[in-house]
C-alpha positions as CSV (number, residue, x, y, z in Angstrom):
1,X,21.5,44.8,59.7
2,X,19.2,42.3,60.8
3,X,16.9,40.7,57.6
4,X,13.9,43.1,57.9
5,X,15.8,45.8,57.5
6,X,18.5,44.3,54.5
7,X,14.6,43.8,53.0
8,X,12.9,46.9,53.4
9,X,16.6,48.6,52.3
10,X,16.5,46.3,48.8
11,X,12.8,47.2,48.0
12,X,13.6,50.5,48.4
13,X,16.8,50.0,45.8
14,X,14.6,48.5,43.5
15,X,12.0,51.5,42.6
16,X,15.1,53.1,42.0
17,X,16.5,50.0,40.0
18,X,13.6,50.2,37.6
19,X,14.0,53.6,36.4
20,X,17.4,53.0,35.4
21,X,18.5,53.3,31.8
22,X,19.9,50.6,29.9
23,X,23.5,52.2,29.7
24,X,23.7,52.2,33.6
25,X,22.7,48.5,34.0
26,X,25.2,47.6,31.2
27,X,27.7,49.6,32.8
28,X,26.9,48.0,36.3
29,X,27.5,44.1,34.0
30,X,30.8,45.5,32.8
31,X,32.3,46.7,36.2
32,X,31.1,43.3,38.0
33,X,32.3,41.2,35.0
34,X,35.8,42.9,35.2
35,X,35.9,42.4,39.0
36,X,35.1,38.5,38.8
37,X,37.9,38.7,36.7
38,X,40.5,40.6,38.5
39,X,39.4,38.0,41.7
40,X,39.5,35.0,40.0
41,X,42.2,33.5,42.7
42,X,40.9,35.0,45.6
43,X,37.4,33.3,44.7
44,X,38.8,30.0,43.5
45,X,40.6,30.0,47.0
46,X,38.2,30.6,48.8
47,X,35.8,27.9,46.9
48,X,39.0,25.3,48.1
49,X,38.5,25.7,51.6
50,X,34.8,25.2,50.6
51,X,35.9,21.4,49.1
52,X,38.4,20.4,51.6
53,X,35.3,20.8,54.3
54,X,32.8,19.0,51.6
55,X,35.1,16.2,50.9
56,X,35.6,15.3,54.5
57,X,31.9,15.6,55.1
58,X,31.3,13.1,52.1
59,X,34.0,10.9,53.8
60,X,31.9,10.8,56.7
61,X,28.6,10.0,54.5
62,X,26.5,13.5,55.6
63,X,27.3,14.8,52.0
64,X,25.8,13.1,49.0
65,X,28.7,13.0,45.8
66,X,26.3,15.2,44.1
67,X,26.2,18.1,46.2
68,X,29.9,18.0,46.5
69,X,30.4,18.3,42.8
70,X,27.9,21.1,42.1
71,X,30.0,23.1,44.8
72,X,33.1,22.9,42.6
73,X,33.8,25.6,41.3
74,X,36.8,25.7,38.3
75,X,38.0,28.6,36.7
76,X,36.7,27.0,33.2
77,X,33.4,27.0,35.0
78,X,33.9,31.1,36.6
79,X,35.0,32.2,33.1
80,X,31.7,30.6,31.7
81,X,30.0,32.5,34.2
82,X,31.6,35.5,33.5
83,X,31.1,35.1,29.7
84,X,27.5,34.3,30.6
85,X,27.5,37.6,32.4
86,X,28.9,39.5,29.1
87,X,26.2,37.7,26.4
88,X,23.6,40.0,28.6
89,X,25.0,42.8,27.5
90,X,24.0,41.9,23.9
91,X,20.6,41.1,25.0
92,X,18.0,43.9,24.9
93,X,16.8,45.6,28.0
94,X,13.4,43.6,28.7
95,X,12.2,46.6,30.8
96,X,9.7,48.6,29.5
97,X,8.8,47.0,26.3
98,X,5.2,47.3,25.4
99,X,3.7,44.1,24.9
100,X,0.5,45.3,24.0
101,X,-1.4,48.1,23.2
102,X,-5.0,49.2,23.2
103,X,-7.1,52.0,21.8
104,X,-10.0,51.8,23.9
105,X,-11.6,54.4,22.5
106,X,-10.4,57.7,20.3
107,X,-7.9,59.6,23.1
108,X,-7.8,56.4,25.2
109,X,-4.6,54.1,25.2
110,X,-4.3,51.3,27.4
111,X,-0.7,49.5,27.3
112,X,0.7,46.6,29.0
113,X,4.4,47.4,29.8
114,X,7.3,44.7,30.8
115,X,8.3,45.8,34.6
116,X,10.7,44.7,37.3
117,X,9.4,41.8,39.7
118,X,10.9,43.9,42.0
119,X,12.9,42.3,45.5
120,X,13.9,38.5,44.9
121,X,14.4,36.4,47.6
122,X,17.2,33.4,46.4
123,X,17.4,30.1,48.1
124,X,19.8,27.5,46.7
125,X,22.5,24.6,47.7
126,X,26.0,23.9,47.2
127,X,26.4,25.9,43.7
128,X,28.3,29.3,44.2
129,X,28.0,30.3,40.6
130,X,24.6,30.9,41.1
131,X,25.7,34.1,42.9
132,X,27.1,36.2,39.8
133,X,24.3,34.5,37.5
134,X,21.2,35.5,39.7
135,X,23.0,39.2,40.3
136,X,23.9,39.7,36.4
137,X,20.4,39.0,35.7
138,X,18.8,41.1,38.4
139,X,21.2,44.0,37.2
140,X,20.0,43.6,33.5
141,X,16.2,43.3,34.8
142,X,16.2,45.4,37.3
143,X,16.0,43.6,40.2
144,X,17.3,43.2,43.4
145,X,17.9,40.3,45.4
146,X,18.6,38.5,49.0
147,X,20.4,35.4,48.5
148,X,20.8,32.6,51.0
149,X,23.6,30.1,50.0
150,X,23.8,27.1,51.8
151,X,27.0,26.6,54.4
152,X,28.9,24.1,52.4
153,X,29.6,27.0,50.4
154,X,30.0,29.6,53.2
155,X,34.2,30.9,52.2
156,X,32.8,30.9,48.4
157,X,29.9,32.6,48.4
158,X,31.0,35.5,51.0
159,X,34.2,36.3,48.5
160,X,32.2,36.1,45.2
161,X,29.5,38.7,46.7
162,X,32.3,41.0,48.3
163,X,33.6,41.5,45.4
164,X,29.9,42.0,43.5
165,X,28.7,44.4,45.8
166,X,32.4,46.5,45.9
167,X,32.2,46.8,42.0
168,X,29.1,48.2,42.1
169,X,29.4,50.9,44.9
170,X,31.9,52.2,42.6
171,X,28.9,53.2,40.4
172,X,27.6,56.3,40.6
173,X,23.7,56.2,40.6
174,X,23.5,52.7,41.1
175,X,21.7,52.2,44.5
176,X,23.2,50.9,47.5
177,X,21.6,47.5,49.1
178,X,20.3,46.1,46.1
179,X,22.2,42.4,47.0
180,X,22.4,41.0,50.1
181,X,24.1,37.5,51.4
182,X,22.5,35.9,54.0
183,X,24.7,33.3,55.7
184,X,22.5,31.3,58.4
185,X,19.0,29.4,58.5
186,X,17.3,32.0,60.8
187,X,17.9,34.7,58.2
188,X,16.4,32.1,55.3
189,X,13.5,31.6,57.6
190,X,13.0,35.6,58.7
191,X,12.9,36.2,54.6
192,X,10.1,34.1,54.1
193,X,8.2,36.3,56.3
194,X,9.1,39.3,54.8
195,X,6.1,39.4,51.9
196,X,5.9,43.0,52.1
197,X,9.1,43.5,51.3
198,X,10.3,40.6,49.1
199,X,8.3,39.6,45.7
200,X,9.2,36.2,44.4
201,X,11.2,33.6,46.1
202,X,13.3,31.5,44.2
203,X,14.5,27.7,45.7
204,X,17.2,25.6,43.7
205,X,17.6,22.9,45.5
206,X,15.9,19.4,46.2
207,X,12.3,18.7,46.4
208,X,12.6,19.5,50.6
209,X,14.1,22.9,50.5
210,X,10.7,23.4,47.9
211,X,8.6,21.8,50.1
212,X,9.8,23.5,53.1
213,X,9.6,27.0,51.2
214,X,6.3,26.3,50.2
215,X,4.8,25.6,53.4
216,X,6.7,28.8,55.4
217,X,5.7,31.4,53.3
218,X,3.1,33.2,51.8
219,X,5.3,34.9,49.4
220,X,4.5,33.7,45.4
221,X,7.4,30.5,44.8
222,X,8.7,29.7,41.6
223,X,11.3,26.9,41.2
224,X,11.3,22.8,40.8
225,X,11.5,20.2,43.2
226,X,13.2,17.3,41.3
227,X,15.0,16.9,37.6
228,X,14.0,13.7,37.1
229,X,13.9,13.6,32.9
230,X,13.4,11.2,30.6
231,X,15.0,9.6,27.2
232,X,12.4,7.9,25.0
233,X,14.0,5.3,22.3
234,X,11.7,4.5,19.6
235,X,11.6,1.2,17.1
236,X,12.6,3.9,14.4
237,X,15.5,5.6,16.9
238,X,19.0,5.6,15.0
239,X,21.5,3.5,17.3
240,X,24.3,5.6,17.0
241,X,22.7,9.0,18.0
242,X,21.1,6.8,20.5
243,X,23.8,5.9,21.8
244,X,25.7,9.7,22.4
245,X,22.7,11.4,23.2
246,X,21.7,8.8,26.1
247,X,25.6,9.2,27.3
248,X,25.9,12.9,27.3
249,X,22.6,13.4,28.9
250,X,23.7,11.1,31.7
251,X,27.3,11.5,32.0
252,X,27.9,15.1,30.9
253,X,27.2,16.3,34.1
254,X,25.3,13.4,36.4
255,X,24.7,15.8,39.1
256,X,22.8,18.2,37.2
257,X,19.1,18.6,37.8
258,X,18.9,18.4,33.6
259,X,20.7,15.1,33.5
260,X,18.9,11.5,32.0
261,X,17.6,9.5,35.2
262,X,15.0,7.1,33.6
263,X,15.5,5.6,29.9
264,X,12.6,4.0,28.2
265,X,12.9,1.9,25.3
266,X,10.9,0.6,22.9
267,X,10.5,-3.1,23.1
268,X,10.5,-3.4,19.1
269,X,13.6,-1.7,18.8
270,X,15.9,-4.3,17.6
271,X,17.1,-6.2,20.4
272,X,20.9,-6.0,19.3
273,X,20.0,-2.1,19.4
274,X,18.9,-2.8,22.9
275,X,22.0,-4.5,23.9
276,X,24.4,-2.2,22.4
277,X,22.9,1.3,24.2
278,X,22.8,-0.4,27.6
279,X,26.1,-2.1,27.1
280,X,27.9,1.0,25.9
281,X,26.3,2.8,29.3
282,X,28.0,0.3,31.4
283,X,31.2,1.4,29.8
284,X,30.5,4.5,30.6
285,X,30.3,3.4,34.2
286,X,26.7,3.8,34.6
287,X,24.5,1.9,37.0
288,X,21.3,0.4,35.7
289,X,18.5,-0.7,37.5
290,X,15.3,-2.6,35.7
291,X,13.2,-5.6,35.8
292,X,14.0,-9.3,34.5
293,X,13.5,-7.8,31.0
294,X,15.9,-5.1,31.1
295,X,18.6,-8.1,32.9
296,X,18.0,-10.1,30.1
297,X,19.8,-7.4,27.9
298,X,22.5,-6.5,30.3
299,X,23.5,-7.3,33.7
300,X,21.1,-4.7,36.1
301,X,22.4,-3.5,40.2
302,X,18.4,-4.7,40.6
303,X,15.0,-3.6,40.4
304,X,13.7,-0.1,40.0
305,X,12.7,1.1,43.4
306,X,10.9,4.2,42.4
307,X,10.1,5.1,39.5
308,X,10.4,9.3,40.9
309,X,14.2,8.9,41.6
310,X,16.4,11.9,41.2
311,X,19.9,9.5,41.4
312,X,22.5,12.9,40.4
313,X,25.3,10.4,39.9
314,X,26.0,7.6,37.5
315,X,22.7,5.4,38.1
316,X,19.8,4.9,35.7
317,X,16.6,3.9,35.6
318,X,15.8,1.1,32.4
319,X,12.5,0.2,31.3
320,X,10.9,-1.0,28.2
321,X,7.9,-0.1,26.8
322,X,5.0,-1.0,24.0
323,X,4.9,2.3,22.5
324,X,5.6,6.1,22.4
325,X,2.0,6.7,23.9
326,X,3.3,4.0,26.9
327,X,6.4,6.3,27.2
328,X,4.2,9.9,27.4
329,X,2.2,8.0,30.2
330,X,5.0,7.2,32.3
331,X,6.8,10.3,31.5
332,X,3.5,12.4,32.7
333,X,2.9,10.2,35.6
334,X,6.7,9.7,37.2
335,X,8.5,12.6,35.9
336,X,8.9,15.9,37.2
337,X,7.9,17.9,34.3
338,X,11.5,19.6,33.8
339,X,13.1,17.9,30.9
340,X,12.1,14.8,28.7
341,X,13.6,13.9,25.2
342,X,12.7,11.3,22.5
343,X,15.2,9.8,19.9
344,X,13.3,9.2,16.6
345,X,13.7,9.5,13.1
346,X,9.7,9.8,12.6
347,X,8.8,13.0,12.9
348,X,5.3,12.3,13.5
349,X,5.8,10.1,15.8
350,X,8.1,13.1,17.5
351,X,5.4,15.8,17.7
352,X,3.1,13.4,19.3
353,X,5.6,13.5,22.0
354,X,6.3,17.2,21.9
355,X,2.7,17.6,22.2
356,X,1.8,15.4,24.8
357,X,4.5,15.5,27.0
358,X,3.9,18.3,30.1
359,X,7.0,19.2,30.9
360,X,8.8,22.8,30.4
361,X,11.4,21.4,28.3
362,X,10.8,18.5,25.4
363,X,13.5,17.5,22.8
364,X,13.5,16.0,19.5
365,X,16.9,14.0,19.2
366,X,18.9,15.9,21.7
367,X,20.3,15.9,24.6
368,X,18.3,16.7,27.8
369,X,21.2,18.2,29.2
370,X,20.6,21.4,26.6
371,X,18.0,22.7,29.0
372,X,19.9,25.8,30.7
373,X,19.5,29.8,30.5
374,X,22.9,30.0,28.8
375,X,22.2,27.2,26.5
376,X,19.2,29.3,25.4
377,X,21.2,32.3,24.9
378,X,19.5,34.1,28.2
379,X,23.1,34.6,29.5
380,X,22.0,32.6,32.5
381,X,19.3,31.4,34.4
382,X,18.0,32.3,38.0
383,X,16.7,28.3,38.1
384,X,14.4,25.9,35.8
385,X,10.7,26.5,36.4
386,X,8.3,23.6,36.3
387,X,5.5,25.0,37.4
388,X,2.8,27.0,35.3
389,X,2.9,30.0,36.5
390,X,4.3,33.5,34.6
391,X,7.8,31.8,33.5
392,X,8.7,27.8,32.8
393,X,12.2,26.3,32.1
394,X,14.8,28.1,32.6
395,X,14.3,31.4,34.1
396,X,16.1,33.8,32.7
397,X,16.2,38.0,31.9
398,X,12.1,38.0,30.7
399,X,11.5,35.3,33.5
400,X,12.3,38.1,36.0
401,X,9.6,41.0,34.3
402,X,6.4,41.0,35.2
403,X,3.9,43.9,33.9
404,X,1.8,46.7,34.6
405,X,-1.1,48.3,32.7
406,X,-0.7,51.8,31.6
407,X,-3.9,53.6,30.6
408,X,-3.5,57.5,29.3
409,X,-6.4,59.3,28.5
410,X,-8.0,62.7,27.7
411,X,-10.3,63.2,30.7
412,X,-12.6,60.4,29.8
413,X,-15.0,58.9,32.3
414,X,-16.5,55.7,32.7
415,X,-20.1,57.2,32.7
416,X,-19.2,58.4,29.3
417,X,-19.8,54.5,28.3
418,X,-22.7,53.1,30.6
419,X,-26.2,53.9,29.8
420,X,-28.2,54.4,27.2
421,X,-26.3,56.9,25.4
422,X,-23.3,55.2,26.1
423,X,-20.4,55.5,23.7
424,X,-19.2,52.5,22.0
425,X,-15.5,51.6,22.8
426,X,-13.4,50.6,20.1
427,X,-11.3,48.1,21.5
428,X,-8.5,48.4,17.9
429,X,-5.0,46.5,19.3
430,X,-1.7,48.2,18.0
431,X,1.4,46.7,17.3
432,X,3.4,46.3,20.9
433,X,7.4,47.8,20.5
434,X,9.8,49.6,23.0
């Protein structure tokens, strides 16, 4: 099938996917679940051939370290997928909740009900767990979904949604085409003309695949360009937690888009403080780069280039700073509005930063690293969303409902309620519930 028709065949699943009852969708996260499971090696194999191909392209510099290491995939890290993929099960359907009701007038309801988005278009790079994520949330939300992975990930991807789409054609009454893989760069660019068919597109990836999405489609986008988060020290920070929370957040993971890329410090934070957090991050094998202030605490690789730097490995941005109000300036004007966290123990002083800061995720002495769907207990996450638009952060099971307005009446009609005689409406709100 060419892409057209793998579109028009997964709108058409999806009026069918947002009927379904809850028992079927959980049944349909059960069968998948199990099949991961059951082709654990096959996947893992196939996500081998994957790295030898990466590693050699790395050797010959086309690959940057980071995208090599999101395309690992472990089977620590399937299992957690899998597991991710189970917790849904415990979370309630978020289809047709009402979220608000209306009595317009006596006989006249008007409710605003939680609905499917409907046909999700997926573009991302390098990460093949993003395949059972985005398809165990789509089956719990009713969606369905193309996906486009990119071809470092060609074997991986190809095995993991096999073995998806074979586990669910076992289902009775679960309809066929509702995932798709598409494997080349005409099919990603045929999707993003497909806006009758396809609802919502999705990019994880760098700030070009956005740009390039954005400016090839006329589909709504929702996704984030760059993770380029923040750690705020204050003078009244602890230098301990300091200390681990500055290290996990950037060497947890260092090519994750939730990972510390610029620290600010406050310049009245004892200086011995100072030394002793950018000393221990050298230990850690950390690359810092900052100005003659920052070298005079600890030996720096250079200058800060640009402030807007998404490294993904084991490089940081230093800088110091008069106060928390200089911090929410630079945070607001350089960062990306994905993830910032300050380290205080003033808590006044912490919910001016809360406050103030515009980004979809702010912390309060913890890590930045914490911002991810099955972190928040959504199971998983389709992507982080830094925009302001119907969903922000990570995106996860009520990121993937929109709504509809149901009105039920008793043969009223508008003319009722214009005119001199008109009948008052009476507007009472009722509690919203399933």
């Amino acid at each position: 099938m060419n892409v057209t028709e793998l579109a028009q065949r997964a709108k058409n699943a999806s009026f069918v996917l947002a009927t379904l009852p809850t028992e079927v969708k959980d049944t349909a996260l059960r069968s998948v679940a199990q099949a991961l499971r059951a082709h654990a090696d096959e996947i893992l194999q196939a996500n081998a051939l994957d790295l030898q191909a990466a590693n050699a392209e790395v050797g010959a510099g086309r690959m940057k370290p980071s995208l090599y290491e999101r395309l690992k995939l472990s089977s620590e890290k399937l299992e957690t997928t899998v597991r991710g993929m189970e917790e849904l099960l415990s979370l309630p359907d978020p289809v047709g909740l009402i979220l608000e009701e209306t009595e317009l007038d006596e006989g006249l309801v008007l409710q605003k009900i939680s609905c499917p988005i409907g046909v999700l278009g997926i573009i991302f790079e390098a990460r093949p767990d993003v395949i059972p994520q985005i398809c165990a949330l789509a089956i719990k939300s009713g969606n369905a979904a193309l996906l486009k992975g990119g071809k470092e990930a060609l074997h991986t991807n190809t095995v993991l949604m096999e073995t998806i789409l074979n586990a669910l054609g076992t289902l009775p009454g679960y309809p066929q085409g509702t995932f798709a893989l598409l494997t080349s760069r005409e099919e990603s660019a045929q999707m993003l003309k497909e806006d009758a068919f396809v609802d919502l597109i999705i990019p994880r990836g760098g700030s070009a695949l956005l740009a390039y999405v954005k400016a090839n489609t006329r589909i709504p986008v929702l996704g984030h360009a760059d993770g380029v988060c923040h750690m705020y020290i204050s003078a009244m920070a602890d230098a301990t937690m300091a200390c681990a929370l500055a290290i996990d957040a950037k060497t947890q993971y260092p090519a994750a888009c939730n990972a510390l890329e610029t620290l600010l410090i406050n310049e009245n934070w004892p200086v011995e403080n100072q030394q002793k957090l950018l000393q221990t991050l050298t230990q850690h094998d950390v690359t810092l780069y900052g100005d003659e202030r920052v070298a005079a605490l600890t030996p720096v690789a250079g200058p800060v280039e640009n402030w807007h730097t998404e490294y993904g490995e084991k490089k940081l941005s230093v800088k110091l700073v008069s106060n928390v109000r200089e911090a929410i300036s630079h945070i607001n004007t350089y960062g990306s509005h994905h993830t910032d966290a300050i380290v205080t123990q003033d808590s006044q002083e912490a919910e001016l930063f809360l406050n103030l800061v515009d980004s979809a995720g702010v912390y309060h002495n913890a890590s930045t690293r914490f911002a991810d769907g099955y972190r928040y207990g959504f199971g998983a996450e389709v992507g982080i969303s830094t925009g302001k638009t119907h969903a922000r952060g990570p995106v996860g099971l009520n990121g993937l409902t929109i709504y509809k307005y149901k009105l039920r009446g008793k043969g009223q009609k508008v003319a009722d309620y214009v005119g001199p005689q008109a009948k008052p409406f009476t507007h009472k709100k009722r509690g919203g519930s399933k």
